[in-house]
Residue frames relative to the residue before (quaternion, step in Angstrom):
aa qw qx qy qz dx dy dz
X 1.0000 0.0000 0.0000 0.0000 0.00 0.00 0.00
X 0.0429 -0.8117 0.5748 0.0942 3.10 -0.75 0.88
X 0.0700 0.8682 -0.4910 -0.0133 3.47 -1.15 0.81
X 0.1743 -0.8531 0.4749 0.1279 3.51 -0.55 0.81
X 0.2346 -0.7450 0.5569 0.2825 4.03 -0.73 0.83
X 0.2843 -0.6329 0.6677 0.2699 3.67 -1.50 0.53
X 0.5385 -0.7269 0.4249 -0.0341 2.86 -1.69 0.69
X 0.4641 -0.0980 0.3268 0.8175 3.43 1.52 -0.50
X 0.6632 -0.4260 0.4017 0.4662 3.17 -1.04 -1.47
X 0.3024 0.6653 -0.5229 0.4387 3.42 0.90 1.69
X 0.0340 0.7355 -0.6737 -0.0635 3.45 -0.03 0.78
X 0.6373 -0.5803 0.4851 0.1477 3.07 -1.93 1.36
X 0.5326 0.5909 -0.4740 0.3777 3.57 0.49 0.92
X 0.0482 -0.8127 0.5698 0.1119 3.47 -0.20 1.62
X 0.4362 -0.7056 0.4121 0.3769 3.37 -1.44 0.68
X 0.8427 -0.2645 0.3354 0.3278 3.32 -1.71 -0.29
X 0.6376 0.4620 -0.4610 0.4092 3.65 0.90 -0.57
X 0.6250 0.4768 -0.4369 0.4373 3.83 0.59 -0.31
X 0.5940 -0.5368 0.3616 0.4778 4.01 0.82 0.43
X 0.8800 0.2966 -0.1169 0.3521 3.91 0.70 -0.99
X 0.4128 -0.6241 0.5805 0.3211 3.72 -0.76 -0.01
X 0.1266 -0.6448 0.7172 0.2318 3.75 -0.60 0.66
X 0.1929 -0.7796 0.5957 -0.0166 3.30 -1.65 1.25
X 0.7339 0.3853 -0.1511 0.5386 3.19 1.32 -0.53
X 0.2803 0.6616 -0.6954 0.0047 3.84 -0.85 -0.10
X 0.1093 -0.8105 0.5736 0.0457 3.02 -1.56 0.87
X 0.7853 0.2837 -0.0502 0.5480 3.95 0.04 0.27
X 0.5674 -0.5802 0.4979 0.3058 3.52 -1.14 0.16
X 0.7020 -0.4788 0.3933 0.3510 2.95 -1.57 0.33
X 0.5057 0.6021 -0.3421 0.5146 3.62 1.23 -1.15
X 0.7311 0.4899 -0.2413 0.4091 4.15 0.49 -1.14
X 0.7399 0.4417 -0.3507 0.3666 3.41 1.07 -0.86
X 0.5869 -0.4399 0.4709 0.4902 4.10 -1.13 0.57
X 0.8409 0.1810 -0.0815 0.5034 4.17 -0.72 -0.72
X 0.1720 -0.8009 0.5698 0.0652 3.34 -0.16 1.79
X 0.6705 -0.0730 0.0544 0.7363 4.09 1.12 -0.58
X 0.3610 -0.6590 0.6404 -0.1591 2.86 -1.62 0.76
X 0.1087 0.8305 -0.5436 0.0542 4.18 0.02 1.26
X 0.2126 -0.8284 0.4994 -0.1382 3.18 -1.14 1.40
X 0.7329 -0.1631 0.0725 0.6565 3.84 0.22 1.04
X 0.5775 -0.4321 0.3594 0.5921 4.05 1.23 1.06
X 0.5196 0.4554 -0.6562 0.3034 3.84 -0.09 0.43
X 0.0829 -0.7890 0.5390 0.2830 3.65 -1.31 -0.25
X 0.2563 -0.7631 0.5803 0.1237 3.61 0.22 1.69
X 0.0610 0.7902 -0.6048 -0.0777 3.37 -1.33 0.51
X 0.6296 -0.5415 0.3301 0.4488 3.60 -1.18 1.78
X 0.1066 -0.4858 0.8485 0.1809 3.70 -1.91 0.16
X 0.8183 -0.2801 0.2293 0.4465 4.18 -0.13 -0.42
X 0.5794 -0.6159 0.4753 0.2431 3.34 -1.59 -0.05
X 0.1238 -0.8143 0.5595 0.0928 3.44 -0.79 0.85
X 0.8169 -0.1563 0.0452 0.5534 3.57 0.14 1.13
X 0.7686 -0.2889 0.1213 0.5578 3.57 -0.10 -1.58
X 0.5484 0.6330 -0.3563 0.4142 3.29 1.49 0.95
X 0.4075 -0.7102 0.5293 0.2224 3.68 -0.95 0.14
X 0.2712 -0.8332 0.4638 0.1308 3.81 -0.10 0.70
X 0.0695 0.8608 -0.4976 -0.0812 4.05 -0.11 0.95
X 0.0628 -0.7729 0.6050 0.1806 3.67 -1.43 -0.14
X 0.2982 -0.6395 0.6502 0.2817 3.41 -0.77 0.72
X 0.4807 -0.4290 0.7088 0.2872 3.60 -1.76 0.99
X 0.1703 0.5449 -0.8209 0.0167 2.84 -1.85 0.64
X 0.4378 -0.6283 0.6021 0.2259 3.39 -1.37 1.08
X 0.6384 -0.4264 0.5950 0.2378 3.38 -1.80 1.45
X 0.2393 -0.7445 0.5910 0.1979 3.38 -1.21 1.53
X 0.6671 0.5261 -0.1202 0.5135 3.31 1.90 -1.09
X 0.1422 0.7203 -0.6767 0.0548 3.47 -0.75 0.89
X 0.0240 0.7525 -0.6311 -0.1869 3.55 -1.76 0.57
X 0.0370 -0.7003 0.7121 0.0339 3.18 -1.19 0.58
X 0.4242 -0.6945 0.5407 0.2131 3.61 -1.83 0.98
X 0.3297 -0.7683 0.5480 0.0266 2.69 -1.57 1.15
X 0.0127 -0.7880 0.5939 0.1618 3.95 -0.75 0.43
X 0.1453 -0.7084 0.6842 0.0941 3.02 -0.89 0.94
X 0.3396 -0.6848 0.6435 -0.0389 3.89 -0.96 1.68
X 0.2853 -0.7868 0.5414 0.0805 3.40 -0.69 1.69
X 0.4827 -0.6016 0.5859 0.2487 3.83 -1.10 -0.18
X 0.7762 0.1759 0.0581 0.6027 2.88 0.70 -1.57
X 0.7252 -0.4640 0.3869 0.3303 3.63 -1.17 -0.11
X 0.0971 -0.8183 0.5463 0.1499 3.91 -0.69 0.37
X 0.3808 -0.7368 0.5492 0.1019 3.33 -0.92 0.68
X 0.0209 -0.8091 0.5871 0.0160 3.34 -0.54 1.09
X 0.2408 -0.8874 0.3886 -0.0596 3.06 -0.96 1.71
X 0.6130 0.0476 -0.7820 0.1023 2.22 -2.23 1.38
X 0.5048 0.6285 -0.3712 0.4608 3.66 1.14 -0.11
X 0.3307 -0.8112 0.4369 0.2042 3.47 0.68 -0.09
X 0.2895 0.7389 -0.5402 0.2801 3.80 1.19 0.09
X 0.4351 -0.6113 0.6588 0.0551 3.08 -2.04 0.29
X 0.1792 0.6851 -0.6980 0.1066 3.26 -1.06 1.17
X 0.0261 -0.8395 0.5128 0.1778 3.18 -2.04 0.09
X 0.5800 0.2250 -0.4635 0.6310 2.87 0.93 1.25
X 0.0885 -0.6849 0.7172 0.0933 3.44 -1.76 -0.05
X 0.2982 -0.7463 0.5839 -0.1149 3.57 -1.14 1.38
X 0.1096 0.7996 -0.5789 0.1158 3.56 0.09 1.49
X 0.1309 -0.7167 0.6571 0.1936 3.13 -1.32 0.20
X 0.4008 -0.7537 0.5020 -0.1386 2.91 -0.60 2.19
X 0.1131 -0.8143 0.5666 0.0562 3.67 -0.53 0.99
X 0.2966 -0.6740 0.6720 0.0788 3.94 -0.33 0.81
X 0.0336 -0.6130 0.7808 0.1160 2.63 -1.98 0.94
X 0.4994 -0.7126 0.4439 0.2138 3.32 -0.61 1.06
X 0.8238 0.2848 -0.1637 0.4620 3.62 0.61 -1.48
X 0.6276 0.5331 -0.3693 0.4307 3.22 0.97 0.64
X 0.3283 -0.6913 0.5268 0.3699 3.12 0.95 -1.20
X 0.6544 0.5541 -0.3379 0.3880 3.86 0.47 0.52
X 0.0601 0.8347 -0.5352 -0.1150 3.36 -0.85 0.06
X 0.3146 -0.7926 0.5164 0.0778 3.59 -1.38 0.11
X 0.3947 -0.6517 0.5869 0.2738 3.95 -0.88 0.83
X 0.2557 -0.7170 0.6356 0.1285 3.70 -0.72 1.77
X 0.7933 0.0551 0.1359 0.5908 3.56 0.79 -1.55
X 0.0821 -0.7636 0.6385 -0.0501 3.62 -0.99 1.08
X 0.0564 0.8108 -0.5611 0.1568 3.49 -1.28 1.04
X 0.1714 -0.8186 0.5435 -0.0721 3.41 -0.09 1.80
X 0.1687 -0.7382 0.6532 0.0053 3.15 -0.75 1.77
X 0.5549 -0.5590 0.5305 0.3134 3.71 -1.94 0.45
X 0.8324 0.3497 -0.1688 0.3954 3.26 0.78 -0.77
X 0.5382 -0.6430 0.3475 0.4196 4.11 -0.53 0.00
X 0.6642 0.3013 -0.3606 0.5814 3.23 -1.42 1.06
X 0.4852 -0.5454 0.4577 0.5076 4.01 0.30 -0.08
X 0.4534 0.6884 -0.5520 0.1257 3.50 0.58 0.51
X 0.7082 0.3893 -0.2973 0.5085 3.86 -1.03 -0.73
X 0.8927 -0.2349 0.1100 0.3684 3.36 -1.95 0.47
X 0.2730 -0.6706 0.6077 0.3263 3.33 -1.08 0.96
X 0.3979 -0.7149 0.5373 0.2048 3.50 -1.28 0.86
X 0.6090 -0.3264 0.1724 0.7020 4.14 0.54 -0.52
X 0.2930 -0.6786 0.6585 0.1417 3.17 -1.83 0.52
X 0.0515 -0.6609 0.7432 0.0909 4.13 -1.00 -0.39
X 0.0437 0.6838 -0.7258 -0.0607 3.00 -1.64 0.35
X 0.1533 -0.8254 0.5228 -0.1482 3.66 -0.58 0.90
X 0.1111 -0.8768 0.4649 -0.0530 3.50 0.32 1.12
X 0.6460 0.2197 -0.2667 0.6806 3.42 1.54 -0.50
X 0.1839 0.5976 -0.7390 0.2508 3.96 -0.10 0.99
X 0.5061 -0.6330 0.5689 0.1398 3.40 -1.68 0.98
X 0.5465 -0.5890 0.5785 0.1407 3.06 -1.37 1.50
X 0.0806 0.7153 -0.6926 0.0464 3.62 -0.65 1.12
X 0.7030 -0.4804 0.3686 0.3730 3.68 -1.65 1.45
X 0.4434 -0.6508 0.5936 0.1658 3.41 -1.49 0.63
X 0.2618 -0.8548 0.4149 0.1694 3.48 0.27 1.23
X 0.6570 -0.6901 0.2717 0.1350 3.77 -0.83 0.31
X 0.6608 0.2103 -0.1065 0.7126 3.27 0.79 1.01
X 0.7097 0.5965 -0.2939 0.2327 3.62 0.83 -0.60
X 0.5897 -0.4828 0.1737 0.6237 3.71 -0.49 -0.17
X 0.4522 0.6462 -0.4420 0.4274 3.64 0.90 -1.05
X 0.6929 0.4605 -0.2815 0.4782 3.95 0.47 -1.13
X 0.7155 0.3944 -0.2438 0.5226 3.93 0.63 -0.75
X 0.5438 0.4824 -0.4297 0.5357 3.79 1.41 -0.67
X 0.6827 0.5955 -0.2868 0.3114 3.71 0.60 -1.20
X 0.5685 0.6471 -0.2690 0.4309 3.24 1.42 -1.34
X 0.7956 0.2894 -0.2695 0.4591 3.83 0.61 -1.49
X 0.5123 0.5263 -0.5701 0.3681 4.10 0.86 -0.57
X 0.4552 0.8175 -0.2831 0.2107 3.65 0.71 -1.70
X 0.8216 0.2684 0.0854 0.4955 3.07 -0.04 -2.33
X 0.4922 0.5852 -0.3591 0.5351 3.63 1.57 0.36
X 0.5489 0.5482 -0.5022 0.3820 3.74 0.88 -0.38
């Protein structure tokens, strides 16, 4: 029988780069002898037990976060060379925190406001380039709320 316990949202399933497969976990964290464990100022904390071993992970905060953004026109935009019309546009904007940069993963230019009415063209671009997060700008105030969300 095999059975793995979840954690929050840590499932007991170590990969392959540590040499082993954890197959077993039994009990809570509250059940196990060495609830955390600090090492050269790290603080590693247990995920479960593998036989006669104890399984740790240092937290590390996500450097990359994305959240979507709409940006709501006044006036009409003009999407060139095709000449269409839109007025809003709905990106989902990935952030690098420890850098300071960010990038458009997926863009979509609606006719109507709020991303409503007709979608007009979309793109989605997973390898788009990470350009500097300029100071003071919106990209800086977008960066600020994804950020302080990790």
């Amino acid at each position: 029988m095999q059975r793995t316990t979840v954690i929050g949202t840590v499932s007991l399933a170590v990969g392959l780069a540590g040499g082993f497969i954890l197959r077993e976990a039994v009990g809570s964290p509250s059940s196990w002898s060495v609830s955390r464990i600090s090492v050269a100022g790290e603080e590693w904390l247990p995920i479960g037990r593998t036989g006669r071993s104890t399984v740790y992970f240092l937290p590390a905060a996500p450097t990359k976060v994305q959240m979507w953004v709409m940006y709501d026109y006044e006036d009409e935009q003009e999407l060139k060379p095709v000449e269409k019309k839109y007025r809003s546009r709905k990106e989902l904007t990935e952030f690098n925190c420890e850098l300071r940069q960010l990038r458009a993963v997926h863009t979509a230019l609606h006719q109507g406001s709020m991303g409503a009415g007709q979608l007009i063209a979309s793109q989605t671009d997973e390898a788009s380039k990470w350009v500097p997060i300029a100071p003071s700008s919106t990209g800086a105030t977008l960066a600020k709320h994804a950020c302080e969300r990790q």
